[in-house]
C-alpha positions as CSV (number, residue, x, y, z in Angstrom):
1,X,52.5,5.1,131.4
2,X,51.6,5.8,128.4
3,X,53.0,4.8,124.8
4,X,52.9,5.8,121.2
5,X,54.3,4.6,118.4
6,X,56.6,6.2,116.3
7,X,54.2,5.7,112.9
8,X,51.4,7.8,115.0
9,X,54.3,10.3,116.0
10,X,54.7,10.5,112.4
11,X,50.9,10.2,111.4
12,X,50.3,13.5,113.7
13,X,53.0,15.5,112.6
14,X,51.9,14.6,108.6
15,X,48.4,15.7,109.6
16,X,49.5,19.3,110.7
17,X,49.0,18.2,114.4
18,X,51.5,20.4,117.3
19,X,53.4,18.2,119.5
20,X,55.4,18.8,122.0
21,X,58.2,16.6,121.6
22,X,61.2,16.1,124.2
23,X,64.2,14.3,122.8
24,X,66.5,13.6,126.0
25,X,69.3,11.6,124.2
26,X,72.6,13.6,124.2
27,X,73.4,16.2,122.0
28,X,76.0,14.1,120.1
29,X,73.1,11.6,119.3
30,X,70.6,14.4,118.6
31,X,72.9,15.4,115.8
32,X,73.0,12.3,113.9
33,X,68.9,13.5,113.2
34,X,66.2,14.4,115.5
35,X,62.0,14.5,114.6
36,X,61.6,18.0,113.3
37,X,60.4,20.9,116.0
38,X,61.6,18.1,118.9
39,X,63.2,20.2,122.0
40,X,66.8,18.1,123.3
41,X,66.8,18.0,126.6
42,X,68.8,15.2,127.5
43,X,67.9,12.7,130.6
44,X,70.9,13.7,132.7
45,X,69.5,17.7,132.5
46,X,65.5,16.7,132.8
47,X,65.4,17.4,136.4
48,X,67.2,20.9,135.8
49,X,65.5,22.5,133.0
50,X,62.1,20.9,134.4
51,X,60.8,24.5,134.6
52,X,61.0,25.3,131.2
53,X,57.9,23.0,130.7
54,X,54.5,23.4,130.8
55,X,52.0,21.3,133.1
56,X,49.2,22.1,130.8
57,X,50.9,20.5,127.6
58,X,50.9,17.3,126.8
59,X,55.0,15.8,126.1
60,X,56.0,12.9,123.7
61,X,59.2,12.1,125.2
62,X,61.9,10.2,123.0
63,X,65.0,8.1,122.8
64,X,67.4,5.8,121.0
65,X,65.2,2.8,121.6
66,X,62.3,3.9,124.4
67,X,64.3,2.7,127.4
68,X,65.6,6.6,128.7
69,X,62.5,8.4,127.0
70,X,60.1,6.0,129.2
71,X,62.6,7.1,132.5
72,X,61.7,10.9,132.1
73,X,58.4,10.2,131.2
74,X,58.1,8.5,134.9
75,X,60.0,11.2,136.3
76,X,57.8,13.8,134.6
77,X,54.6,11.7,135.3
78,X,55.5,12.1,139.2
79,X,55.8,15.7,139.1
80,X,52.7,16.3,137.6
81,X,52.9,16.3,134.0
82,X,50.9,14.8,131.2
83,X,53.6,12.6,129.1
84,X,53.9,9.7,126.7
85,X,56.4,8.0,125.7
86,X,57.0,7.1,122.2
87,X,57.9,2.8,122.2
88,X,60.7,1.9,120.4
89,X,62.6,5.4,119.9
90,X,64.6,6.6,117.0
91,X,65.6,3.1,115.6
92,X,62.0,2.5,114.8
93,X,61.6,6.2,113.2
94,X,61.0,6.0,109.9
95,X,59.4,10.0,109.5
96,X,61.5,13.0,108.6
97,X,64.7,14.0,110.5
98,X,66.7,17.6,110.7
């Protein structure tokens, strides 16, 4: 599986780069502050919303710490889908948060 830091997360969004960022904690997390533009999906849901993604993107997925993140970015990985998953999660963020 891939992995990504969350200074190159950061790095690419500064540089104008598009990502296409899944957040799969739960919504009560995701409202303490989530990486601009990142879609919540959380891990529980993954397998039910899976069509509303794209095969032909590429996903960052991402966590509290990296531990659920790199578990949909298996599941993902097995159905096809290009994903990485950023090490270390939201406690190592140190970029912008809405």
């Amino acid at each position: 599986m891939k992995q990504i830091t969350p200074n190159q997360v950061n790095d690419k969004l500064l540089s104008g780069e598009t990502l296409n960022i899944i957040d799969v904690r739960e919504v009560d997390e995701v409202k303490e502050g989530r990486i601009p533009t990142a879609l919540n999906i959380p891990l529980g849901l993954l397998e039910f919303r899976i069509q509303e993604l794209d095969k032909s993107k590429e996903y960052i997925m991402v966590c509290r710490s990296g531990g659920r993140s790199g578990r949909a970015a298996s599941f993902l990985e097995g159905r096809g889908f290009k994903v990485i998953n950023m090490s270390g999660g939201m406690l190592e963020w140190a970029g912008r948060v809405e």
